[in-house]
Backbone of each chain as nested JSON, in Angstrom:
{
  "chains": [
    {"id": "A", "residues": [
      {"number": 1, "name": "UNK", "atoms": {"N": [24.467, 16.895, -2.107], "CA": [23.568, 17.48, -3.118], "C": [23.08, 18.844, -2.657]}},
      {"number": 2, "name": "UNK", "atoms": {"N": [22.686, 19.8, -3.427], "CA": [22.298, 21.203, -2.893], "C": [20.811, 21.243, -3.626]}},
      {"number": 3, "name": "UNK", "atoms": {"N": [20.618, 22.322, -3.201], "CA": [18.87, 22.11, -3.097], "C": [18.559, 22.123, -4.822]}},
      {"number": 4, "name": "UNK", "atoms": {"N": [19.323, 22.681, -5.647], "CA": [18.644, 22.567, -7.079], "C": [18.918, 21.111, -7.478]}},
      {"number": 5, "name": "UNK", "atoms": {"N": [19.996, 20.166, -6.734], "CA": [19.77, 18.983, -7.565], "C": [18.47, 18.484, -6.942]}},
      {"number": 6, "name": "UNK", "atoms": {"N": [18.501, 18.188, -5.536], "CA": [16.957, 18.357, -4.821], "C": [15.848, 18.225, -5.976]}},
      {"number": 7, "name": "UNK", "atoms": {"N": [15.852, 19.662, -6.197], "CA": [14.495, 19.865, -7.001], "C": [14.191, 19.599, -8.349]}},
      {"number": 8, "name": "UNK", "atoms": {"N": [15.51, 19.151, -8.941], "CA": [15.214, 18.383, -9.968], "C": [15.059, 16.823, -10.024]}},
      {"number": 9, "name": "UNK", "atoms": {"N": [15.149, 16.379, -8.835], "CA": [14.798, 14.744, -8.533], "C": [13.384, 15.483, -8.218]}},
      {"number": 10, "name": "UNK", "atoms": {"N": [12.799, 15.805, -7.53], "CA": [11.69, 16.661, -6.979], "C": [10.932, 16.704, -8.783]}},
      {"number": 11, "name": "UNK", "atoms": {"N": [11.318, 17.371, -9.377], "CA": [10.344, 17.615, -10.917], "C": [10.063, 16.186, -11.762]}},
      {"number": 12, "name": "UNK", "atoms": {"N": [11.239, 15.782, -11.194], "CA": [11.1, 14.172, -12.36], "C": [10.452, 13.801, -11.802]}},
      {"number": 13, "name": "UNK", "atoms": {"N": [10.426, 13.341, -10.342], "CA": [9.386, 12.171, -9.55], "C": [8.118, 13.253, -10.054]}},
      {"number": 14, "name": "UNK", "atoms": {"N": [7.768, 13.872, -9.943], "CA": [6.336, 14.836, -9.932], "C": [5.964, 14.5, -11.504]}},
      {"number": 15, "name": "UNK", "atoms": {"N": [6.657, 14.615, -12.627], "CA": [6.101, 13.745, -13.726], "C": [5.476, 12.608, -13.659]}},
      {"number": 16, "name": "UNK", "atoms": {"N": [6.385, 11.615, -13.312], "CA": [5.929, 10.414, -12.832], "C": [4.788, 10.005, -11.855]}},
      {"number": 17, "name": "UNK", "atoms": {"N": [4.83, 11.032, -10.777], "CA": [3.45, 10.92, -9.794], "C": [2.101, 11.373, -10.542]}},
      {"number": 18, "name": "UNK", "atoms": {"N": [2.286, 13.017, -11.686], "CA": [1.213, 12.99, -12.507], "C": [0.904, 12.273, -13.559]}},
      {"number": 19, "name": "UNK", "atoms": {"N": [1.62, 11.469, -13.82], "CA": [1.644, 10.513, -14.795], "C": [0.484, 9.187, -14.592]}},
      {"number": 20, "name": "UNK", "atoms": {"N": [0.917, 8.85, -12.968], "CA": [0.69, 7.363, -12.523], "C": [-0.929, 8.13, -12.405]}},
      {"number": 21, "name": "UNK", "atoms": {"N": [-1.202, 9.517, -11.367], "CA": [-2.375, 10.171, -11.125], "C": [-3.337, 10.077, -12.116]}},
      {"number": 22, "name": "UNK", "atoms": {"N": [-2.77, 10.362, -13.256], "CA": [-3.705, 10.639, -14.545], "C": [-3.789, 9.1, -15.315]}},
      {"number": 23, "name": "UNK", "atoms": {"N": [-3.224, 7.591, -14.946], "CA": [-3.647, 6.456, -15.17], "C": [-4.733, 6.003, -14.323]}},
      {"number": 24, "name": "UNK", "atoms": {"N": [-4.681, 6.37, -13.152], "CA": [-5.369, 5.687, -11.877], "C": [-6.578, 6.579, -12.297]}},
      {"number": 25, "name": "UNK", "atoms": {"N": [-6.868, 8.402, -12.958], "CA": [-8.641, 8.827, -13.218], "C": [-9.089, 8.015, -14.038]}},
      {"number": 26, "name": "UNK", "atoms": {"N": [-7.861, 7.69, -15.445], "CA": [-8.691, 7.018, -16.187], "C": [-9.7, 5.462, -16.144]}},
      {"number": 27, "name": "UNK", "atoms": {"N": [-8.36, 5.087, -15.572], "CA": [-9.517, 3.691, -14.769], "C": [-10.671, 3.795, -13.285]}},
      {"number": 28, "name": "UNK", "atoms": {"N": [-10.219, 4.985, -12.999], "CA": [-11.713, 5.81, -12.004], "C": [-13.138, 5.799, -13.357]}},
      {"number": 29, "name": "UNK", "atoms": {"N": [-12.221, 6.338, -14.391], "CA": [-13.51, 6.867, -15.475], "C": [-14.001, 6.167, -15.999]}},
      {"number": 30, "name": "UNK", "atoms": {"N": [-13.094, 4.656, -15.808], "CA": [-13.566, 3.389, -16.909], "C": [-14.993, 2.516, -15.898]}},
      {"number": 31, "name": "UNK", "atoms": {"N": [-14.302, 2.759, -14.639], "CA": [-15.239, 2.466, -13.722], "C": [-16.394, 3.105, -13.13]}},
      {"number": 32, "name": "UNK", "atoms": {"N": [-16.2, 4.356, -13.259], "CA": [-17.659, 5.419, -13.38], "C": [-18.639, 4.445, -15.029]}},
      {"number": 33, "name": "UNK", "atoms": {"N": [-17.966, 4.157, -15.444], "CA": [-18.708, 4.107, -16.915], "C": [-19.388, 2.759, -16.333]}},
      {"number": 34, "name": "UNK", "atoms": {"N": [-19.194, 1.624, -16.111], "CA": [-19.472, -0.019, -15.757], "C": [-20.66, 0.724, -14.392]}},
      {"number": 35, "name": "UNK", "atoms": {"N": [-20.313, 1.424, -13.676], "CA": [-20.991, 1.735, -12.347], "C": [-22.767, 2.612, -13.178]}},
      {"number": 36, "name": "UNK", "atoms": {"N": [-22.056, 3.078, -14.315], "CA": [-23.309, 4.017, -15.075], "C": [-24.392, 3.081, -15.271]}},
      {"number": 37, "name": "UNK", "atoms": {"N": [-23.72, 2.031, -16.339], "CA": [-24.377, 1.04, -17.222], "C": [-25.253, 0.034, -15.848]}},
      {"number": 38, "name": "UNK", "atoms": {"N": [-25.087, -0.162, -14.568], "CA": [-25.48, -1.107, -14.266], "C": [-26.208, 0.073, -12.734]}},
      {"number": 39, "name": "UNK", "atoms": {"N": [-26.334, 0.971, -12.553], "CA": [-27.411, 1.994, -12.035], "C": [-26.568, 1.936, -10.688]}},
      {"number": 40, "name": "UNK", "atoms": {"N": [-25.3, 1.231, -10.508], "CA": [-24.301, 1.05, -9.12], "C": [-24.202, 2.93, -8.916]}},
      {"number": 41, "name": "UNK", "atoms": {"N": [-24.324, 2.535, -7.049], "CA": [-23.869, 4.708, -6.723], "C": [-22.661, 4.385, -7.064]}},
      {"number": 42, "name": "UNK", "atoms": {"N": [-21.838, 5.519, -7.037], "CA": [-20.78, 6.349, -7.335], "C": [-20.209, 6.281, -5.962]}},
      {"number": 43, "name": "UNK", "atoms": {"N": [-20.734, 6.799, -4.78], "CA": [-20.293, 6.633, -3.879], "C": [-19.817, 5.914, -2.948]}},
      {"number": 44, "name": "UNK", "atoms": {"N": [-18.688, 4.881, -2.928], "CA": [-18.593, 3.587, -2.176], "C": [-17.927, 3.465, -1.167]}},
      {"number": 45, "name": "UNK", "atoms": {"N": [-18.385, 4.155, 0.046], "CA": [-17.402, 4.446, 1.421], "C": [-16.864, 2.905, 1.674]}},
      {"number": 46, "name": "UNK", "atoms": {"N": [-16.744, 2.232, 1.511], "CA": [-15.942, 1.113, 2.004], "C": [-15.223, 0.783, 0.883]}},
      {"number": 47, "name": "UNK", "atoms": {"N": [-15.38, 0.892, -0.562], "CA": [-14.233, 0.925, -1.136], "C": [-12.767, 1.996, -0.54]}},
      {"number": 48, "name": "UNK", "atoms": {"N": [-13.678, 3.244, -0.618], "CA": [-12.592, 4.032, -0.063], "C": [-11.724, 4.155, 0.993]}},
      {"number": 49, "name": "UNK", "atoms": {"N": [-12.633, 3.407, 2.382], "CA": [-11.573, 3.098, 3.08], "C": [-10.658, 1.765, 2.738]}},
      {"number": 50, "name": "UNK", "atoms": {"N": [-10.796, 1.106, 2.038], "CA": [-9.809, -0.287, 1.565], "C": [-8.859, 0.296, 0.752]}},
      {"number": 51, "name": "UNK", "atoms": {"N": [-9.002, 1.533, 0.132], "CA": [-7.498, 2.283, -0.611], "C": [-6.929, 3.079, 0.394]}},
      {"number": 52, "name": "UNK", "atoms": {"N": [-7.884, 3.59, 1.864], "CA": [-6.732, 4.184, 2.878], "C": [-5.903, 3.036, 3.546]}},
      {"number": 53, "name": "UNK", "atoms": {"N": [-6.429, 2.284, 3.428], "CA": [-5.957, 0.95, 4.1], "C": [-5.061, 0.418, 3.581]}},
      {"number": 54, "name": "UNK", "atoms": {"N": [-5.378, -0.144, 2.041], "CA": [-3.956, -0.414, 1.06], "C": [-2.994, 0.476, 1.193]}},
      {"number": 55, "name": "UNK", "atoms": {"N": [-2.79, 2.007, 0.909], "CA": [-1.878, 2.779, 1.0], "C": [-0.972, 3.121, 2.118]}},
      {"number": 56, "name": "UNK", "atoms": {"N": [-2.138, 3.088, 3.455], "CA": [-1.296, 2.83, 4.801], "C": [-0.007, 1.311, 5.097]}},
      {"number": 57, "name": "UNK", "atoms": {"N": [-0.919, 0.722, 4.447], "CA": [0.039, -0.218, 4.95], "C": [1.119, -0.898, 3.445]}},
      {"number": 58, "name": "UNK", "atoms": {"N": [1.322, 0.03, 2.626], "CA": [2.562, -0.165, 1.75], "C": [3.563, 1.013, 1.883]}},
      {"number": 59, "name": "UNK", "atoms": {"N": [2.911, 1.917, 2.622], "CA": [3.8, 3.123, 3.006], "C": [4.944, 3.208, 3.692]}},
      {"number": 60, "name": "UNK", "atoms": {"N": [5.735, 2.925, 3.225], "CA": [7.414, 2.818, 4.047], "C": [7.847, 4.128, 4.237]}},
      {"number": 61, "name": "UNK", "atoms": {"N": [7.461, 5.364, 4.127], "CA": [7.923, 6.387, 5.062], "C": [8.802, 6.713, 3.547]}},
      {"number": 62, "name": "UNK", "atoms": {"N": [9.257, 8.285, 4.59], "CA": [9.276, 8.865, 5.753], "C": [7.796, 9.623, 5.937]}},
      {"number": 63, "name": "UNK", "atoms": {"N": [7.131, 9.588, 5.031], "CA": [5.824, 10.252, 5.553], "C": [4.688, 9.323, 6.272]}},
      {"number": 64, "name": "UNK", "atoms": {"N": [4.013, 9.707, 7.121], "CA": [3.043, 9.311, 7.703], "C": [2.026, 8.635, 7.368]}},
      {"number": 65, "name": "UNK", "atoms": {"N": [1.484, 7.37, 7.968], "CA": [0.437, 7.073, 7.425], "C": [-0.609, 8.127, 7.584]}},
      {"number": 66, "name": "UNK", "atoms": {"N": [-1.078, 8.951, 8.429], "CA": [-2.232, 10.323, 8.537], "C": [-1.683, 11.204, 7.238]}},
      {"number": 67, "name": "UNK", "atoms": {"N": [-0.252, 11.029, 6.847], "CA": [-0.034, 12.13, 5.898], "C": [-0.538, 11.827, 4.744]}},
      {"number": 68, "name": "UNK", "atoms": {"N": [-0.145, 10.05, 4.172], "CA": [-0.258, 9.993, 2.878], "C": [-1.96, 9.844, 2.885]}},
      {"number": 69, "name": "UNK", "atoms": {"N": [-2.35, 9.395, 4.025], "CA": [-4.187, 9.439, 4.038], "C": [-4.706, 10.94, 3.605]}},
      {"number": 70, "name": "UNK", "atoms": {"N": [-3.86, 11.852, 4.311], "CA": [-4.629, 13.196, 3.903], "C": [-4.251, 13.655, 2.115]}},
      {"number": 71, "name": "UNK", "atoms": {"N": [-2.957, 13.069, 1.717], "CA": [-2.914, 13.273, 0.341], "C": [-3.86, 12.733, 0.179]}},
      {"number": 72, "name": "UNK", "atoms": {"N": [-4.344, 11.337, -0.127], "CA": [-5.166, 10.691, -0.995], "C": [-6.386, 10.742, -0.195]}},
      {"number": 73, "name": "UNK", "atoms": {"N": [-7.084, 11.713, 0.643], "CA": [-8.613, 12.503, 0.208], "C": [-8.729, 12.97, -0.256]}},
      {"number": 74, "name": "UNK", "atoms": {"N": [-7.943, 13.831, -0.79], "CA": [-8.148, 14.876, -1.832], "C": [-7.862, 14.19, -3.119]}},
      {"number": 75, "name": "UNK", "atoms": {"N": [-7.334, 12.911, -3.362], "CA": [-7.175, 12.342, -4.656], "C": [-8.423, 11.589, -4.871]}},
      {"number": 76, "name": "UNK", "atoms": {"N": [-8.937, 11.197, -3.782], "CA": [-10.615, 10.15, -3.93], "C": [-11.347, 11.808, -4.095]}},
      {"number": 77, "name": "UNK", "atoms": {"N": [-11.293, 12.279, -3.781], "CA": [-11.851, 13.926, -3.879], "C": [-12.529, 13.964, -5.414]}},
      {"number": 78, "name": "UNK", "atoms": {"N": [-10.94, 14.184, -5.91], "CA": [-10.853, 14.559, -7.604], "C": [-11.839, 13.155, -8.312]}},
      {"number": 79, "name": "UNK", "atoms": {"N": [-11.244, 11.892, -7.528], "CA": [-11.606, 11.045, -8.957], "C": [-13.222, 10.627, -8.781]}},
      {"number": 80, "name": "UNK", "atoms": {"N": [-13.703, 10.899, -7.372], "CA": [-15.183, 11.0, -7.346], "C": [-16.187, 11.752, -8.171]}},
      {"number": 81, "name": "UNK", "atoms": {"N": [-15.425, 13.116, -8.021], "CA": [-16.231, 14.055, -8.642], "C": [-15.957, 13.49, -10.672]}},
      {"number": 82, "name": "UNK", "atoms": {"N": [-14.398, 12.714, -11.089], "CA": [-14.728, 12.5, -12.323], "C": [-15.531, 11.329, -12.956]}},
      {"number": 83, "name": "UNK", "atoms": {"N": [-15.897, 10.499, -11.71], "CA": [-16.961, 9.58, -11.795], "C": [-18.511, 9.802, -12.244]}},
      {"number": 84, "name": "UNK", "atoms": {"N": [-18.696, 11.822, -11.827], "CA": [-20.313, 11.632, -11.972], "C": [-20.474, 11.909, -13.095]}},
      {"number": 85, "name": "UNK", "atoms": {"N": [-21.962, 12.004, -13.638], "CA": [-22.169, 11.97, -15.259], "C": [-22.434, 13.881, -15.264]}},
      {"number": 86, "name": "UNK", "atoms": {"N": [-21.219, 13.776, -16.226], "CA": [-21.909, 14.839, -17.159], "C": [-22.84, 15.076, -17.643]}},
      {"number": 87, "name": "UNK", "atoms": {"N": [-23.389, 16.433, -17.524], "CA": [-24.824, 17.069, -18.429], "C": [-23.984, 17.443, -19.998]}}
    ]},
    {"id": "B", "residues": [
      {"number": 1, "name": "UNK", "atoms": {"N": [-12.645, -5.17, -19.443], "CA": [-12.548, -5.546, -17.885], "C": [-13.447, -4.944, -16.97]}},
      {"number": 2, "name": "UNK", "atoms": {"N": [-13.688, -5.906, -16.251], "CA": [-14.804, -5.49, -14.909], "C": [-13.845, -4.911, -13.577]}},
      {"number": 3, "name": "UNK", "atoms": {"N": [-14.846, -3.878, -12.81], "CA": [-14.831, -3.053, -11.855], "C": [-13.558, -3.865, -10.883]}},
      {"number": 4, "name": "UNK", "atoms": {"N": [-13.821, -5.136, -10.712], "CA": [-12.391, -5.824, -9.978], "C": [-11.011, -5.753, -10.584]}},
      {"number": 5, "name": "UNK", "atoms": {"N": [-10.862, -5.919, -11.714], "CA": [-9.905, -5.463, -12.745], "C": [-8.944, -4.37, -12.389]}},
      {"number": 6, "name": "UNK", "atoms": {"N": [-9.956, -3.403, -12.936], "CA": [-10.071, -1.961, -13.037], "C": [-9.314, -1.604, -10.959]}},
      {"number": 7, "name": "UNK", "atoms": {"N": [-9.771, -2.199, -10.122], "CA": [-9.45, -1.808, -9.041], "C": [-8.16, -2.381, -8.988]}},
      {"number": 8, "name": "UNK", "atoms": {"N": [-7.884, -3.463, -9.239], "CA": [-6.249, -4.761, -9.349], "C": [-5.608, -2.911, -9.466]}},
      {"number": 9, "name": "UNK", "atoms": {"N": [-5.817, -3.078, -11.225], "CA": [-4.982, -2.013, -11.703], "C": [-4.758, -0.565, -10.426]}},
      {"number": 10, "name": "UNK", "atoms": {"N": [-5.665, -0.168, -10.032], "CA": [-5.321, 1.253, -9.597], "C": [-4.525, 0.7, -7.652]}},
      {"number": 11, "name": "UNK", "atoms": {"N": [-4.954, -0.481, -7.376], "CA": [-4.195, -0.559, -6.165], "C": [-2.755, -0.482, -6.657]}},
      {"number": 12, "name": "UNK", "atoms": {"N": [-2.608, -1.331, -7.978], "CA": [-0.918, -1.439, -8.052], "C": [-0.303, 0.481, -8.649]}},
      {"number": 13, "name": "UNK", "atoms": {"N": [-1.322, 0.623, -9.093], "CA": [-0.984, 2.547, -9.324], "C": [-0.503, 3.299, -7.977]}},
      {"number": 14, "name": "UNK", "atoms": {"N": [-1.703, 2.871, -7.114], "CA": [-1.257, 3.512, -5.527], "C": [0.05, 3.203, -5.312]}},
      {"number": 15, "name": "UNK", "atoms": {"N": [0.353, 2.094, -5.328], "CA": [1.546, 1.775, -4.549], "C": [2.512, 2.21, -5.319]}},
      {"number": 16, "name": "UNK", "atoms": {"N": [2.818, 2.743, -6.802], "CA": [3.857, 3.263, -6.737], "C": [3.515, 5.048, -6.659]}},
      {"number": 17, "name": "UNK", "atoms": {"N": [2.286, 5.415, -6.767], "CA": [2.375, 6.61, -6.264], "C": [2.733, 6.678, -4.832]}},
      {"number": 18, "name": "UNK", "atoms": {"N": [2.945, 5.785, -3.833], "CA": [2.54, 6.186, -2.392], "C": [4.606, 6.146, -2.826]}},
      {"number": 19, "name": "UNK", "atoms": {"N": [4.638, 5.302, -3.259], "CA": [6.329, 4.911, -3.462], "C": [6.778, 6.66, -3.821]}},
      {"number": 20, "name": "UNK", "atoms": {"N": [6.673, 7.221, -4.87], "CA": [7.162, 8.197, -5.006], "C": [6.711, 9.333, -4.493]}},
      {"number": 21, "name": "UNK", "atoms": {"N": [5.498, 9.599, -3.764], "CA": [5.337, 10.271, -2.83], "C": [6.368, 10.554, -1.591]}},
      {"number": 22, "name": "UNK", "atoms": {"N": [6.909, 9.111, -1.334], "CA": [7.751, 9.003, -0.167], "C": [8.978, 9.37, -0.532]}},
      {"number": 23, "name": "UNK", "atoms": {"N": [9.485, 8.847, -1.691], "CA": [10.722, 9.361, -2.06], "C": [10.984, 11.303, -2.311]}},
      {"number": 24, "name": "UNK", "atoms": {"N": [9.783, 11.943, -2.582], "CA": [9.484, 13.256, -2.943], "C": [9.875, 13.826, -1.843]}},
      {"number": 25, "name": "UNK", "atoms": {"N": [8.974, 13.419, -0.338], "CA": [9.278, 13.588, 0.838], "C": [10.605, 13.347, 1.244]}},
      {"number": 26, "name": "UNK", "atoms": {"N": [11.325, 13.011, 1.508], "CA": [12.826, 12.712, 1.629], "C": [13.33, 13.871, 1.127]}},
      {"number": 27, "name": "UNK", "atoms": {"N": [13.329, 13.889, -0.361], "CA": [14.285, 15.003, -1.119], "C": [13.175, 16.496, -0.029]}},
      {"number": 28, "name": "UNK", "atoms": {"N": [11.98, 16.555, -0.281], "CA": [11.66, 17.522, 0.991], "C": [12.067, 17.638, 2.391]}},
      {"number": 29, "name": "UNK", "atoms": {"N": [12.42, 16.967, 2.944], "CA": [12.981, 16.929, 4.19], "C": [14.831, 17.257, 3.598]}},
      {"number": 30, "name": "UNK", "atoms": {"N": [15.081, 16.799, 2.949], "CA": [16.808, 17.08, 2.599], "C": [16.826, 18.693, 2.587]}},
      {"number": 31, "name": "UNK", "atoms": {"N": [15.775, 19.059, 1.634], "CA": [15.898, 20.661, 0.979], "C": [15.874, 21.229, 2.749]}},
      {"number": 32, "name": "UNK", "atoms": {"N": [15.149, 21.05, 3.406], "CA": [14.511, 22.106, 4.633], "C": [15.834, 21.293, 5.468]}},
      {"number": 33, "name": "UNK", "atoms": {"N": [16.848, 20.615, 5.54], "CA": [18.03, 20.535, 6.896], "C": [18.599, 21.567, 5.977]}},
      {"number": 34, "name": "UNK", "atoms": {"N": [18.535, 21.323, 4.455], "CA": [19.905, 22.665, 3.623], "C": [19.216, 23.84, 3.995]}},
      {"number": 35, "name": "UNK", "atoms": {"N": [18.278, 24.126, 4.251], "CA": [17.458, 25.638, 4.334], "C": [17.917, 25.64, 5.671]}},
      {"number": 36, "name": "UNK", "atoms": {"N": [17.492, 24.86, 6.819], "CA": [18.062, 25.356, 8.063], "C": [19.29, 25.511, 8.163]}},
      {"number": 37, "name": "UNK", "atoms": {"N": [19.872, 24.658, 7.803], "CA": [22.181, 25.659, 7.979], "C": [21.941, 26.561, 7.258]}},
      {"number": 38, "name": "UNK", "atoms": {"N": [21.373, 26.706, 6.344], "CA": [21.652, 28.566, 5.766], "C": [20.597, 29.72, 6.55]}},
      {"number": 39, "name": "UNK", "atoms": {"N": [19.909, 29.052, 7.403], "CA": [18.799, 30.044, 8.17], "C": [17.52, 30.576, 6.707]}},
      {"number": 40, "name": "UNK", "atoms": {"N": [17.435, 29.951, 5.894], "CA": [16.448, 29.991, 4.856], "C": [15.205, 30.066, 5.046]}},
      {"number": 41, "name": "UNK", "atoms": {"N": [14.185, 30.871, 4.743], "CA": [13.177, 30.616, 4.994], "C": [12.103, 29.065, 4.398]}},
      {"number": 42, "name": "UNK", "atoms": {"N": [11.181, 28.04, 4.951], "CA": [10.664, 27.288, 4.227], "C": [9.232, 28.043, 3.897]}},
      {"number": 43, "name": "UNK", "atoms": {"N": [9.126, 29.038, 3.679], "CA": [7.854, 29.243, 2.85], "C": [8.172, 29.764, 1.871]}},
      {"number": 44, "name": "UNK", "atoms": {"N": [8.266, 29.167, 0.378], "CA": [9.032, 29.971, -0.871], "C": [7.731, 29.635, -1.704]}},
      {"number": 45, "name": "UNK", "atoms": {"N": [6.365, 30.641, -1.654], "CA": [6.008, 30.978, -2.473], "C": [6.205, 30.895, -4.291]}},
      {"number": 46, "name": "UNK", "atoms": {"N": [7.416, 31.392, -5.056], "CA": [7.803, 31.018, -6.087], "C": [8.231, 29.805, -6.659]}},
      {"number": 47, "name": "UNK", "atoms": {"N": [8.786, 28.759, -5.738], "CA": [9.341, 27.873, -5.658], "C": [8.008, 26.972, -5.974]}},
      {"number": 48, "name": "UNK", "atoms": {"N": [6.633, 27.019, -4.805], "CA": [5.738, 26.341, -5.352], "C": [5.065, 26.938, -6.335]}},
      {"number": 49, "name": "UNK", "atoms": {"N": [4.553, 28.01, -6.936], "CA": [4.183, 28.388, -8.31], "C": [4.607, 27.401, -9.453]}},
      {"number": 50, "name": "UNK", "atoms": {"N": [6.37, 27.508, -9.708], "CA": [6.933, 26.67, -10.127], "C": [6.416, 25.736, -10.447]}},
      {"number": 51, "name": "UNK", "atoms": {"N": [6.349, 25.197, -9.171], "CA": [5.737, 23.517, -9.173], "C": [4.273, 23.273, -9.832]}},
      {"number": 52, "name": "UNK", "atoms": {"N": [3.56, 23.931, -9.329], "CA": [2.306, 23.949, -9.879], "C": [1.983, 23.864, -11.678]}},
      {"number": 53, "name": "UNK", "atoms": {"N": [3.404, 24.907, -12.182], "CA": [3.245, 25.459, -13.495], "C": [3.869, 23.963, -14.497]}},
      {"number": 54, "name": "UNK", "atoms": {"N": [4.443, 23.524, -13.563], "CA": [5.474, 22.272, -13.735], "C": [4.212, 21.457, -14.099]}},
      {"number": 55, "name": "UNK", "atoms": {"N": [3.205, 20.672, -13.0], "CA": [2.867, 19.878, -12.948], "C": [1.343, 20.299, -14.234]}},
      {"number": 56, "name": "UNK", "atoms": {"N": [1.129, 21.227, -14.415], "CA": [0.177, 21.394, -14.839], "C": [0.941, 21.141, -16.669]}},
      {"number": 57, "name": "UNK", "atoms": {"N": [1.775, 21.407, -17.103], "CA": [2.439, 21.277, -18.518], "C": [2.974, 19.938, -18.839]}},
      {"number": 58, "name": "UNK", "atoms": {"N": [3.184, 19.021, -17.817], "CA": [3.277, 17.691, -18.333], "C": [2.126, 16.85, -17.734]}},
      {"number": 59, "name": "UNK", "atoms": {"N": [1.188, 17.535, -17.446], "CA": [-0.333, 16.854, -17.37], "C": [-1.134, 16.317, -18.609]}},
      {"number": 60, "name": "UNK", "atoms": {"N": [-0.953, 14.951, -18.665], "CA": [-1.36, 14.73, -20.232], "C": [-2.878, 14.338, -19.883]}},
      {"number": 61, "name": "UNK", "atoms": {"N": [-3.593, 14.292, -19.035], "CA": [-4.905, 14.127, -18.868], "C": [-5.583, 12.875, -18.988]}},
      {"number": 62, "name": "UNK", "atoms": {"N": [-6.285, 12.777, -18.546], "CA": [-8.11, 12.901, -18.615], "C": [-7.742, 14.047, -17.45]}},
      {"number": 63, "name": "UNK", "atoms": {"N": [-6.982, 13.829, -15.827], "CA": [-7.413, 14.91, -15.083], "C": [-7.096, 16.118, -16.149]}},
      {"number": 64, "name": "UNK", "atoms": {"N": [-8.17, 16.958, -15.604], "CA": [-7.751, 18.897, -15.841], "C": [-6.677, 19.828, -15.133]}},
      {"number": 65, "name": "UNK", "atoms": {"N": [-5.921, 20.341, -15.512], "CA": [-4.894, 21.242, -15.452], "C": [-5.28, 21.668, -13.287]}},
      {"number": 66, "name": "UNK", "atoms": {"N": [-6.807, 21.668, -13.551], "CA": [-7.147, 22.441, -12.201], "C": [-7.424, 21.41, -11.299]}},
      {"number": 67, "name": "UNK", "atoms": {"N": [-7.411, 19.839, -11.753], "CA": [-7.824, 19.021, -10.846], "C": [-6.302, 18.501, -10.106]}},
      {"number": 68, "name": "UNK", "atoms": {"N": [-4.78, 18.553, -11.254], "CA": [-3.862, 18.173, -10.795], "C": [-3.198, 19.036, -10.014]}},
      {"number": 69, "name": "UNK", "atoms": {"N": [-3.922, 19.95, -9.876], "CA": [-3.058, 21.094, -9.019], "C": [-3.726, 20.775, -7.687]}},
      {"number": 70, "name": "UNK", "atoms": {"N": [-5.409, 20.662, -7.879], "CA": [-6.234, 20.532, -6.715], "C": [-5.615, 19.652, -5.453]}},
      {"number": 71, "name": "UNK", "atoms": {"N": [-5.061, 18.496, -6.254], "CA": [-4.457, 17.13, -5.71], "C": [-3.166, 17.748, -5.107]}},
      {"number": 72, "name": "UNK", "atoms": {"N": [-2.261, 18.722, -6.123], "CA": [-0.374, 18.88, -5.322], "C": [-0.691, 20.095, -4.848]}},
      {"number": 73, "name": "UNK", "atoms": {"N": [-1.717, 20.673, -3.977], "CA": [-1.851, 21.796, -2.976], "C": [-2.022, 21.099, -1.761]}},
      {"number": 74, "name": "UNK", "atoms": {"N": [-2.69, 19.775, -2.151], "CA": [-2.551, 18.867, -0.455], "C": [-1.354, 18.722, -0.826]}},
      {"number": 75, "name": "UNK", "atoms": {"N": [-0.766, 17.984, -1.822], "CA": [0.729, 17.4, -1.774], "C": [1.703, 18.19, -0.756]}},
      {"number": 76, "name": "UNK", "atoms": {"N": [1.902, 19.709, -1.736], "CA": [2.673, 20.698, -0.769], "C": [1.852, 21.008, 0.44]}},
      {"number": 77, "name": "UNK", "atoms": {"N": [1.08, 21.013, 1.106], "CA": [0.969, 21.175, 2.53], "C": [1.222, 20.618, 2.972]}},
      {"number": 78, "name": "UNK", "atoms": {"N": [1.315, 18.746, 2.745], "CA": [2.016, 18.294, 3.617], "C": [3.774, 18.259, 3.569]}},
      {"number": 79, "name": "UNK", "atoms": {"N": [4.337, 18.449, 2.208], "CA": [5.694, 18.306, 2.236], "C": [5.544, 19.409, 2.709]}},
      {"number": 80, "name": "UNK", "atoms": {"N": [5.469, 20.826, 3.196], "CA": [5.854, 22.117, 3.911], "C": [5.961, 21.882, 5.114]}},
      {"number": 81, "name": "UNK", "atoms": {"N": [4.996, 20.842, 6.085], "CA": [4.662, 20.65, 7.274], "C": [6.324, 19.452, 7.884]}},
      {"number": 82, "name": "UNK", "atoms": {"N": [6.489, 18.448, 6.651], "CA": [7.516, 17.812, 7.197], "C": [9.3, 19.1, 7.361]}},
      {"number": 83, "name": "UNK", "atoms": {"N": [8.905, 19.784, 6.317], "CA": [10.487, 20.799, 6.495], "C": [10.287, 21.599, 7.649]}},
      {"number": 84, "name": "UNK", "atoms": {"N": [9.297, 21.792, 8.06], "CA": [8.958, 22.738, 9.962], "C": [10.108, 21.859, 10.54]}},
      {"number": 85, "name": "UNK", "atoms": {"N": [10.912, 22.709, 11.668], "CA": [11.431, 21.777, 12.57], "C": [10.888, 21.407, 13.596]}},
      {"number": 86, "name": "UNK", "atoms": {"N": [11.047, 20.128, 13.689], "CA": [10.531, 19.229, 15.439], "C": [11.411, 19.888, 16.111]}},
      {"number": 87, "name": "UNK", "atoms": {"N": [10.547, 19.821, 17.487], "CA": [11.054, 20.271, 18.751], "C": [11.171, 18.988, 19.222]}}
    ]}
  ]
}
């Protein structure tokens, strides 16, 4: 394969990864909403480490468990901040 | 559905994002052995624009255009870091 077929397996999976991304805010958002209604923080450091934890250990490579952890801070990043309430 | 639900759902989301994360990585590591036999550079600037412009046009949302990019700027730092060669 040469690098443009590469990058078109590369564009499809990246649909699919923003795809799955943008299912997983909405049920972040469904759960900001249940967390609203019942005065629960937003902030739940031990949830969050139980999704570095789930993800580490379904991770079959070739990337790193430190790697896919550092992707998904920045994904608890995003879906924290779409948890808080709007003004 | 309650907050346990809602979590079922996004662990089984992780796992196939972590799934195609890994597979993404691969085709990244393929592109950077084809870049090294041609002596190619791996910092292609345009190449990630691309991507960015990519991911942001089949972003069907709740995230924002600026949150899915926020997320594939970690993505590409770490796929850039696996095409470096080991010593």
């Amino acid at each position: 394969m040469e690098i443009a077929d590469w990058r078109d397996k590369i564009d499809s999976l990246d649909e699919q990864i923003v795809q799955m991304l943008n299912e997983r805010a909405a049920a972040a958002i469904a759960i900001g909403e249940i967390k609203r209604q019942n005065s629960a923080p937003i902030y739940e450091p031990n949830r969050e480490n139980t999704v570095y934890e789930h993800i580490r250990a379904v991770n079959p490579g070739p990337l790193s468990g430190a790697q896919v952890q550092d992707i998904y801070e920045r994904v608890i990043d995003v879906m924290r901040a779409l948890q808080r309430p709007r003004d």
